[in-house]
C-alpha positions in Angstrom: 83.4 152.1 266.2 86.5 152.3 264.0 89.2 155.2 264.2 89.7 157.5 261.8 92.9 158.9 262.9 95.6 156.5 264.4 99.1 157.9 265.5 101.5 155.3 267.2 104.8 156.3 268.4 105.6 159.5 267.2 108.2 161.3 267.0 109.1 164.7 266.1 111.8 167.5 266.6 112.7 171.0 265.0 116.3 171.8 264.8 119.6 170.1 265.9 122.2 170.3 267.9 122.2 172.9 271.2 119.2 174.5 268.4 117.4 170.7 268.8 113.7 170.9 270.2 111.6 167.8 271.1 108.4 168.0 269.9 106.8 164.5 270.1 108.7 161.3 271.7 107.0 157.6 271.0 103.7 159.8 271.5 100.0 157.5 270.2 96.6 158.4 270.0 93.3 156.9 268.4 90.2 158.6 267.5 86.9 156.9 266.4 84.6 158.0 263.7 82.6 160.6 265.1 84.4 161.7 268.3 84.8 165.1 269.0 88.2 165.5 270.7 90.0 168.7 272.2 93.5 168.8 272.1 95.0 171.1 275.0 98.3 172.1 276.2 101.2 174.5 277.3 101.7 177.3 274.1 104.6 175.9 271.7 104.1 172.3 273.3 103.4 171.3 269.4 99.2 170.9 269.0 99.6 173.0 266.1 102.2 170.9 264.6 100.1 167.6 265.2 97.4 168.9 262.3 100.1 169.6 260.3 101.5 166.2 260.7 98.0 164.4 260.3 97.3 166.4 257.4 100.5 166.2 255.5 101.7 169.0 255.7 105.0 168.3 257.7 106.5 164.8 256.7 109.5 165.6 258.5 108.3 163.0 261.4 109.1 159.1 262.2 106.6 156.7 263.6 103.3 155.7 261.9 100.0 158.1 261.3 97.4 156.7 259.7 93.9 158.2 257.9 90.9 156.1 257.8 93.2 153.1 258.2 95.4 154.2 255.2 99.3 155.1 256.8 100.5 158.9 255.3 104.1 158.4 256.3 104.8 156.9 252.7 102.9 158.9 250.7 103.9 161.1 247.5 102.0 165.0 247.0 99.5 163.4 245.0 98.3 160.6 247.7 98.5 162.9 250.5 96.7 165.6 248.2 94.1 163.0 247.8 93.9 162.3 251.3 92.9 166.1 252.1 90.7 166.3 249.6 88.2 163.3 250.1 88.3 162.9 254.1 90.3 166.3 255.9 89.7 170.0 256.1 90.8 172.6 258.2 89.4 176.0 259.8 92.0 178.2 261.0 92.3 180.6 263.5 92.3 183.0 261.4 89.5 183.1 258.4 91.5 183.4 255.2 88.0 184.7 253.1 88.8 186.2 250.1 88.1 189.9 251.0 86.2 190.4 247.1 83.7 187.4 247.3 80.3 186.7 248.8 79.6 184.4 251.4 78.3 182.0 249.1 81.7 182.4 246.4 83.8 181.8 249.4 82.2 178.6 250.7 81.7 177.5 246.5 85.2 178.3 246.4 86.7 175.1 246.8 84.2 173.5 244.9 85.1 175.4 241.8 89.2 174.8 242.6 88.8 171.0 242.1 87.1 171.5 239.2 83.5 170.0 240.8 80.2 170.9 239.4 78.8 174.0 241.6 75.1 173.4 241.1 75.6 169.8 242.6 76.4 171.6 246.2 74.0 174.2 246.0 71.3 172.5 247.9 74.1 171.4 250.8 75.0 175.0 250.4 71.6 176.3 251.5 71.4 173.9 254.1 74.8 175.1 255.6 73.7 178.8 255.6 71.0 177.8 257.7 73.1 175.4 259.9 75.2 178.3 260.4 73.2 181.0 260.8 74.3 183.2 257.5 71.0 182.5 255.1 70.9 186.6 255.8 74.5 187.0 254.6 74.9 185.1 251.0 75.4 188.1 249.2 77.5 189.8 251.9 81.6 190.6 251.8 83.5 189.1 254.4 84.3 192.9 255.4 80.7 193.1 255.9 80.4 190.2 258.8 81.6 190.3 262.6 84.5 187.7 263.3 82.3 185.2 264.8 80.1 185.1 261.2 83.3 185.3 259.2 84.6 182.5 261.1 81.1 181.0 260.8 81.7 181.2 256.6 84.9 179.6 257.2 83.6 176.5 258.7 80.9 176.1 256.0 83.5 176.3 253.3 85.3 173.4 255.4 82.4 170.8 255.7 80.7 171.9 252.2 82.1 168.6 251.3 81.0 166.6 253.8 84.7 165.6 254.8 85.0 162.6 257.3 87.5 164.8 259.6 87.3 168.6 260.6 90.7 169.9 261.6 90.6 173.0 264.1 93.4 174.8 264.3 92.5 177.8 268.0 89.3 178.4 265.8 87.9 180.9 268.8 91.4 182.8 268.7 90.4 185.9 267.0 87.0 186.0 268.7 85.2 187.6 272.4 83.5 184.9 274.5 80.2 185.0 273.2 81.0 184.6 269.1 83.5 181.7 270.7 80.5 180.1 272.3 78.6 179.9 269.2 81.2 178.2 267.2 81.5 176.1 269.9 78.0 175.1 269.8 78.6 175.1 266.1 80.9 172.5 265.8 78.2 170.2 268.5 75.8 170.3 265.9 78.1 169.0 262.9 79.3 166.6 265.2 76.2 165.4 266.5 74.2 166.0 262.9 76.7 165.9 260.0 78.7 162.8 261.7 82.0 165.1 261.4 84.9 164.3 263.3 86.4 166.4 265.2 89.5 167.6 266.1 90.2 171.1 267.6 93.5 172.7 269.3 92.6 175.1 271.8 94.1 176.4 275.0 90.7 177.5 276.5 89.1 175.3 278.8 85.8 176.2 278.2 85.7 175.5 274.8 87.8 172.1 275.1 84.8 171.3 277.3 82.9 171.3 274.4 84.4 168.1 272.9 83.1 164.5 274.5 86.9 163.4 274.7 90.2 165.8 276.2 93.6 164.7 275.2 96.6 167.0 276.4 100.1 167.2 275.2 102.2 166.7 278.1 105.9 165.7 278.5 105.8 164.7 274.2 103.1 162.5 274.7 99.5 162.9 274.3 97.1 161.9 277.5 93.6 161.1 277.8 92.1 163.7 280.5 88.9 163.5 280.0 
């Protein structure tokens, strides 16, 4: 199986001086195609910042991280922006719906930005409903849906187009146990059906129990726990 994300010998700080923080020091990891991994660790340790850096969205790094085989640390706005757009997406910990749309304008939504043809997603889009349990809700306003379904719509607009990495950012954050637990089991079945990778930050146990692989960030380095 070959990886998807490779990350060898990063490093990272914020600041200088007495200000300086160490983030990451010579820190690798490799995930394969398909994995679902759970990244885990003390609060401010710097998961966050790891999606940032594997997205593009901090450059401000040394070392080498590489997407689908292809190394970022090189790449101009419009690479990078390429990058995101054919093989990354990201569900937040908070939703980010825009409050005046339907379910089915917000997941379109990014569809229509890129300047894609709509009616070629709108049989994915039915399917995804289904998948994730808001059929009920097309014509519905995110002020209309409980967190867990809101988050729900989130994570359909994320894998509409069927990107080859799902970035998870505390996705259960905002959300009681049981509306945590169905993401959870969510996220399983896009694994397991869709072929997503996976990669969620989360400081819950329970739900990093979720993933088939546990990597902590420990010391700057990330560990293989499980």
């Amino acid at each position: 199986m070959r990886n998807v994300i490779e990350i060898s010998n990063l490093n990272k700080k914020f600041g200088s001086g007495e200000n300086e923080a160490l983030i990451f020091d010579g820190a690798s990891l490799q995930i394969e195609k398909g994995s679902f991994v759970s990244l885990t660790g003390a609060s401010g340790s710097g998961k966050s910042t790891l999606l940032y850096l594997i997205g593009g969205l901090d450059r401000d790094f040394s070392g080498e991280i590489c997407i689908g085989g292809k190394n970022i640390s090189g790449m101009n706005d419009r690479q990078l922006s390429e990058i995101r757009s054919a093989q990354l997406s990201y569900v937040f910990q908070f939703y980010n719906l825009v409050a005046n749309l339907t379910v089915e304008e917000n997941i379109l939504l990014p569809i229509e930005l890129s300047g894609r043809k709509v009616k070629d997603y709108k049989e994915k889009l039915s399917d995804l409903l289904e998948l994730t349990g808001l059929s009920g809700k097309r014509e519905s306003y995110p002020a209309q849906l409980s967190g867990g379904q809101q988050q729900r719509c989130s994570i359909a607009r994320a894998v509409l187009s069927e990107p080859e990495i799902l970035l998870a950012d505390e996705p259960t954050g905002n959300l009681d146990k049981a509306a945590g637990s169905e993401i959870m089991q969510l996220f399983q079945r896009l694994n397991q059906e869709k072929g997503i990778t996976i990669l969620q930050v989360t400081h819950s146990d329970e739900c990093a129990a979720y993933g088939n692989r546990i990597v902590r960030l420990n010391n700057h380095k990330l560990e293989d726990v499980g």
